[in-house]
C-alpha positions as CSV (number, residue, x, y, z in Angstrom):
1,X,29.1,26.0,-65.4
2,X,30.4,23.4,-63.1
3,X,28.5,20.4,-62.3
4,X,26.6,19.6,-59.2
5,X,26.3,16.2,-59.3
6,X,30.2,15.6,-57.9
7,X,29.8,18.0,-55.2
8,X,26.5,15.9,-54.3
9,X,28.2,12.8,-54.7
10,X,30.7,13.9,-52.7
11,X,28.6,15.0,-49.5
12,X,26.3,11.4,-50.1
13,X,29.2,9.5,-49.1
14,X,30.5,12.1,-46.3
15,X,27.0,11.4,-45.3
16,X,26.7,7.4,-45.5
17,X,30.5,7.0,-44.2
18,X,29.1,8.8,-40.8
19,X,26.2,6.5,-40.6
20,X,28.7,3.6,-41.4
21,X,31.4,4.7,-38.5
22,X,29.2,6.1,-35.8
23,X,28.2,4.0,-32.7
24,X,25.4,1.5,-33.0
25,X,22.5,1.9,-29.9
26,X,23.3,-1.2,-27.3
27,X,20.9,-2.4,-25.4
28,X,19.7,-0.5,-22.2
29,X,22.0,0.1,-19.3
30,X,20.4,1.0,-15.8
31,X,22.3,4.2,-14.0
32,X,24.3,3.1,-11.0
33,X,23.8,3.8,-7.5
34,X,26.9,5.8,-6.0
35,X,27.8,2.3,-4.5
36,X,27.8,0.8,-8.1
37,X,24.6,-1.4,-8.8
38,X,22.1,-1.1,-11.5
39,X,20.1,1.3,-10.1
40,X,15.9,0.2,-9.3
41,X,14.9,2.8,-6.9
42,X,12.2,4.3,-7.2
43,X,8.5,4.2,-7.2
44,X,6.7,1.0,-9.8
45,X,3.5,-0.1,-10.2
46,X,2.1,-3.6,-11.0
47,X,-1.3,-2.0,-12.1
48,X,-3.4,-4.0,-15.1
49,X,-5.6,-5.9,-16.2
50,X,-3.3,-9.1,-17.0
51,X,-3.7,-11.9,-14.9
52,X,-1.5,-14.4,-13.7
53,X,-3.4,-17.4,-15.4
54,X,-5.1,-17.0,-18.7
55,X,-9.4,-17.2,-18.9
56,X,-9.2,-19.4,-21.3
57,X,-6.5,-22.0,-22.4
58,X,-7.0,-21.8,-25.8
59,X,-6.1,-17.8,-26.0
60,X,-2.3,-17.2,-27.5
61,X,0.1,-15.3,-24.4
62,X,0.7,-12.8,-27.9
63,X,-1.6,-11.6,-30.8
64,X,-0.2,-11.7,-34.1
65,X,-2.7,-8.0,-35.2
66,X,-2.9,-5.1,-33.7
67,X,-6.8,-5.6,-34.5
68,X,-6.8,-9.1,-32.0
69,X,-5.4,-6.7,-29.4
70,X,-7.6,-4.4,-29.5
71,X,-10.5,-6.3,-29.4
72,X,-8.8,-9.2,-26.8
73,X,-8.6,-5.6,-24.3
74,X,-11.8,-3.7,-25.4
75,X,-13.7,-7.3,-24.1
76,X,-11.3,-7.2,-20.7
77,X,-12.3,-3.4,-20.1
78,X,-15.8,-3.4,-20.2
79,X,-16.0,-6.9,-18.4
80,X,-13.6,-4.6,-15.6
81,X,-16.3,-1.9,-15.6
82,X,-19.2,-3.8,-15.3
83,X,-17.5,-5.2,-12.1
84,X,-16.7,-1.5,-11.1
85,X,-20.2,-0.3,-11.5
86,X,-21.8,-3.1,-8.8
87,X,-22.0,-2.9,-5.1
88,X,-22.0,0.5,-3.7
89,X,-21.7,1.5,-7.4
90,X,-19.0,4.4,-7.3
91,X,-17.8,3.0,-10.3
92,X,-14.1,3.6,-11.3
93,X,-12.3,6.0,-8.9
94,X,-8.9,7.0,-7.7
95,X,-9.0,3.6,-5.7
96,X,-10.1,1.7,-8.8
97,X,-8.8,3.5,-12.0
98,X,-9.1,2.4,-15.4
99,X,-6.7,-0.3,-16.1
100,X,-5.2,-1.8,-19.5
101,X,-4.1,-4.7,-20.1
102,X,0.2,-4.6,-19.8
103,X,2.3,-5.2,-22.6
104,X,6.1,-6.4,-22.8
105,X,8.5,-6.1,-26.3
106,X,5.6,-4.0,-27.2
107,X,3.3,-6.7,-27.2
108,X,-0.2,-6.7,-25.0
109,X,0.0,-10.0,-22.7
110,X,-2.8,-12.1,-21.8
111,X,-1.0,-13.6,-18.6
112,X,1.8,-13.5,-16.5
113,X,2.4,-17.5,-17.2
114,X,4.9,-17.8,-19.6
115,X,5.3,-21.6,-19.1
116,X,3.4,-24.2,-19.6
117,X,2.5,-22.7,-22.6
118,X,-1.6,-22.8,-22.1
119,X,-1.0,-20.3,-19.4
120,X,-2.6,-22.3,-17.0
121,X,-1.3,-23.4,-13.3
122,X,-0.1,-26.7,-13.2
123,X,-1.5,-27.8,-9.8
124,X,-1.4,-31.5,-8.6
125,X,-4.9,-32.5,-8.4
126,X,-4.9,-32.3,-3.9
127,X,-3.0,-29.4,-4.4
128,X,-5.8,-27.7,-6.8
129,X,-8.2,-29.3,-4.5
130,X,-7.5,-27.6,-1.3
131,X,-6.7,-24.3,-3.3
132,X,-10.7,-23.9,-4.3
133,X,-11.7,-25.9,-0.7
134,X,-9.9,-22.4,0.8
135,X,-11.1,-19.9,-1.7
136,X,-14.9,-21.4,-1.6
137,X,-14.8,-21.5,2.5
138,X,-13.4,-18.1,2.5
139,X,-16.2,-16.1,0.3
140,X,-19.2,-18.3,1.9
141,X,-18.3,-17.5,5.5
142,X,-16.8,-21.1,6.9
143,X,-13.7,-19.8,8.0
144,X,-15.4,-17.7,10.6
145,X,-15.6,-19.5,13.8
146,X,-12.6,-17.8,14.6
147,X,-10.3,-14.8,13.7
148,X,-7.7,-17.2,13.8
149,X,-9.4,-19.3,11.1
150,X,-9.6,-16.3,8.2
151,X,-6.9,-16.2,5.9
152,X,-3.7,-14.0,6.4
153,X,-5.2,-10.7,4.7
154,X,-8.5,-11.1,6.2
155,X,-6.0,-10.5,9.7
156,X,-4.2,-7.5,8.3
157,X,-0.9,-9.8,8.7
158,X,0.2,-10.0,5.2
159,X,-1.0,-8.2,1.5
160,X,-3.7,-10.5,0.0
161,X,-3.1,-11.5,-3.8
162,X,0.2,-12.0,-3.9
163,X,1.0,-8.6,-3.8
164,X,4.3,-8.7,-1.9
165,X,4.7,-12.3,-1.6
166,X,7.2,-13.7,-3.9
167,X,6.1,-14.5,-7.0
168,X,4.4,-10.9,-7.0
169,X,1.3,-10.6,-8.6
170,X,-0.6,-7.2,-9.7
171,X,-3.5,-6.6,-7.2
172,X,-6.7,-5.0,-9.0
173,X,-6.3,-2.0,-5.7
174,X,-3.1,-0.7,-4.2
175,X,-0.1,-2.1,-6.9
176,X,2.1,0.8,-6.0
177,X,5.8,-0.6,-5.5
178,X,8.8,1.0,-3.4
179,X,11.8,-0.2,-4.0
180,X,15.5,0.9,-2.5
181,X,19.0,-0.4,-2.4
182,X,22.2,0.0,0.1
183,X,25.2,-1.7,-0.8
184,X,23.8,-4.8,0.8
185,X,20.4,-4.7,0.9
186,X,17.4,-3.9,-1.3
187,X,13.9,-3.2,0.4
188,X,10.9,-3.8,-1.7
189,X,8.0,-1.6,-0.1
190,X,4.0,-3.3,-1.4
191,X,1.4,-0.3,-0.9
192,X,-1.1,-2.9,0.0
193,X,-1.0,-3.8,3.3
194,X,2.1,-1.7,3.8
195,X,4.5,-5.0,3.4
196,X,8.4,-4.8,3.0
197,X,10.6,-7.5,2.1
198,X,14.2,-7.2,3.1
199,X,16.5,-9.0,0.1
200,X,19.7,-9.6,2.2
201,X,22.9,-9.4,-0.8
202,X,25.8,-10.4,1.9
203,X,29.1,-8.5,1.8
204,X,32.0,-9.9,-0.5
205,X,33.4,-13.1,0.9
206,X,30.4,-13.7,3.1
207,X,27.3,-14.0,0.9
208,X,24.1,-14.4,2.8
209,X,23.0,-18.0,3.5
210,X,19.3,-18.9,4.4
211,X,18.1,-20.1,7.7
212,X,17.3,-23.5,8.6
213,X,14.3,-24.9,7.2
214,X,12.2,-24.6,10.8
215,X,12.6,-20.9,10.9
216,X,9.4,-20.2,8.7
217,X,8.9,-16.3,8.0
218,X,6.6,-14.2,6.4
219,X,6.9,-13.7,2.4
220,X,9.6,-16.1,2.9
221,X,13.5,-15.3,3.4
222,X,14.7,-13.5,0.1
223,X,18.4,-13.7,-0.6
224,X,19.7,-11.9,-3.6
225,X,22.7,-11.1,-6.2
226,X,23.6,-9.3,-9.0
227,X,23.6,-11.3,-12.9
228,X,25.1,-8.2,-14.6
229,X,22.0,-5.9,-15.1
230,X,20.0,-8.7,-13.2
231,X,19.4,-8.7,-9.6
232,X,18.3,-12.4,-9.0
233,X,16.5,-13.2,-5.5
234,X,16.0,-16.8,-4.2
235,X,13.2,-17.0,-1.7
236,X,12.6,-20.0,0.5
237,X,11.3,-20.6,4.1
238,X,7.6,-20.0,3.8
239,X,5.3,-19.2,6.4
240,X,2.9,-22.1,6.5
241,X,0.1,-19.4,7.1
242,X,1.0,-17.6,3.7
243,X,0.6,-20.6,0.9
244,X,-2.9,-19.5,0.2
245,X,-2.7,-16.3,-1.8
246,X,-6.4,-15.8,-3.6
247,X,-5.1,-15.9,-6.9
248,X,-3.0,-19.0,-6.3
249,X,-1.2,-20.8,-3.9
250,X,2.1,-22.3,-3.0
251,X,3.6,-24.9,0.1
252,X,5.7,-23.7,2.6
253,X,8.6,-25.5,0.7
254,X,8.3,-23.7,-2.8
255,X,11.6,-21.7,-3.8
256,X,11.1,-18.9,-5.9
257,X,13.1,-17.2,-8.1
258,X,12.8,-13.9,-9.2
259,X,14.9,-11.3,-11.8
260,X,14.7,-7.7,-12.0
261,X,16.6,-6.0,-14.7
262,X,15.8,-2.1,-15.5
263,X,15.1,-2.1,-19.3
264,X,14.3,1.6,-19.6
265,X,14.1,4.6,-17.7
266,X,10.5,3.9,-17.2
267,X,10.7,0.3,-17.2
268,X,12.0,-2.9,-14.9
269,X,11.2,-6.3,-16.5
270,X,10.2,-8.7,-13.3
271,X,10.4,-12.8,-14.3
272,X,9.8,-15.5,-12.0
273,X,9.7,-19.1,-11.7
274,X,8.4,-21.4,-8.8
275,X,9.9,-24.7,-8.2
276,X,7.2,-26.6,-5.7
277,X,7.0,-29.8,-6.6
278,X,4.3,-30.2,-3.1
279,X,2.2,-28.8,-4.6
280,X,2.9,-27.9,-8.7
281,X,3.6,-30.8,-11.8
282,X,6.4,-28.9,-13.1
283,X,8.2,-25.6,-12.5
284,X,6.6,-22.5,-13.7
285,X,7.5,-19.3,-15.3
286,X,6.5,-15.8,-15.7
287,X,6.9,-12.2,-16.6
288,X,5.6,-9.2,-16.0
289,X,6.7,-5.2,-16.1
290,X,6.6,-2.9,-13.6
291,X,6.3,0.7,-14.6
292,X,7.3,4.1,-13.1
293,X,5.0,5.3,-11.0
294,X,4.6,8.8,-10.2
295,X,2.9,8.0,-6.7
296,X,1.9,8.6,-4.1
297,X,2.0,5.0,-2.2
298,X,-1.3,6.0,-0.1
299,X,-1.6,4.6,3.3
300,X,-3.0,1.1,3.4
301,X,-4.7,0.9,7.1
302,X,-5.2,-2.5,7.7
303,X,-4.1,-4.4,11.1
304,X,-5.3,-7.1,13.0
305,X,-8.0,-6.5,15.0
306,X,-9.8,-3.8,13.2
307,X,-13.3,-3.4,13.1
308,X,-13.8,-5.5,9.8
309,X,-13.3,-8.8,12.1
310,X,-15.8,-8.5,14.2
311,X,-18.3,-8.0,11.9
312,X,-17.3,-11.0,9.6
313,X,-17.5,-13.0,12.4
314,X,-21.0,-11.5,13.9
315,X,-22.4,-12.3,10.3
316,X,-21.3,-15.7,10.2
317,X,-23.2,-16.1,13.6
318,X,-25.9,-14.5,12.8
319,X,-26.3,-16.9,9.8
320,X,-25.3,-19.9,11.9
321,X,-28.4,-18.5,14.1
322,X,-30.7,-18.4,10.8
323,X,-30.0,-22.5,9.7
């Protein structure tokens, strides 16, 4: 009888040599656009319940168990419902729907803030200041002799949040994203408030150049490039209106800079960093993911002058009538 074991050796090392020779997986590579760039379109969303800043400094941006992460978003969740089940008490909805916290490299994140390290903004103490001078005047009424004295998304003019405004933060309502790309421009379409920022890319030999530093826009003046995979966007020229942004705030003079590289189908890794020395100790950094989306992006029908502005400003008269 003849032996097995050769013939068993033999297909073992078939086997192994075409483990051995066949193509290791590289790392992801985006599908092009027929005009050749690393292809973002699509629809995103910024939806969770990571924050820009951590609660608490002492929390870790990572766990080191899946048991701390668990418990870390269990805590976040019901703190999120119990929020969802005051005022007119619809509870979660398809307005509010039940949010985890995001993850990145497969790890749950406790902030946005990558750097400093505690998570934490790293205002100048004026800066930090006037920052809770215009949140506290905001939710007790004192902006509202005029409609000119409410803040930007109180007027419909831009997204509150941060939502479109570079750096882009995750709203807790409306965190659908649009994004699309010619050959030299990409559009970047916030469902809240409706907001689209233009990145300008230039042509070849004539790359786009910012404005002078008196022409102040809204969400800034975004120019952009391509890093490989990366598309890298330097914004600069603030609005002075648009510094105040609920969940922080930055001078008209910040520059930000953000990177978008497509990681997976599903997937676009967005980092950021703000240099702002008016207003911050030190430049910081962070990262966040935006995932596919299947939509829709619902209508957001905000605009100045609706009838929200009259009654903020009737109720602040009526308790200026009361004192």
């Amino acid at each position: 009888m003849t032996s097995r074991v050769p013939i068993a050796a033999a297909v073992a090392a078939l086997v192994l040599a075409g483990v051995a020779g066949s193509p290791q997986a590289g790392p992801y590579r985006a599908p092009r656009t027929a005009f050749g760039q690393p292809d973002l379109q699509g629809l995103w969303t910024a939806a969770s319940l990571t924050e820009l800043e951590r609660d608490s400094a002492k929390d870790p941006l990572t766990f080191a168990t899946l048991a701390q992460e668990t418990a870390f978003e269990a805590a976040a969740m019901a703190a999120n419902a119990k929020g969802e089940a005051g005022g007119l008490g619809q509870g979660v909805s398809e307005w509010h729907p039940v949010y985890r916290m995001a993850r990145l490299d497969g790890k749950l994140r406790t902030s946005w803030i990558t750097s400093p390290a505690n998570g934490q903004l790293p205002y100048r103490p004026e800066a930090l200041k006037r920052f809770n001078a215009i949140g506290a005047a905001a939710r007790g009424g004192a902006l509202a002799a005029n409609p000119e004295d409410r803040t930007p998304a109180d007027r419909c003019l831009v997204g509150g949040l941060g939502s479109a405004n570079p750096p882009m933060v995750n709203p807790p309502v409306a965190a659908g994203k649009q994004i699309i790309q010619t050959p030299t421009e990409v559009a970047i379409l916030s469902e809240m408030n409706h907001d689209v920022r233009i990145v300008r890319l230039g042509t070849p030999g004539h790359p786009a150049q910012h404005p002078p530093q008196n022409v102040r826009v809204w969400m800034g003046d975004s120019i952009g490039h391509w890093q490989g995979e990366t598309l890298v966007v330097e914004t600069t020229n603030f609005h002075p209106q648009e510094g105040w942004r609920g969940y922080y705030m930055v001078s008209p003079d910040a520059r930000v800079t953000e990177r978008f590289t497509r990681t997976a189908g599903n997937e676009i890794r967005y980092a950021f960093e703000v240099d702002d020395p008016a207003a911050f100790t030190e430049v910081w950094r962070g990262e966040m993911p935006l995932l596919a989306d299947p939509g829709p992006i619902f209508e957001f029908a905000c605009h100045e002058g609706n009838y929200s502005m009259p009654l903020m400003l009737s109720v602040a008269r009526a308790a200026d009538a009361a004192k």
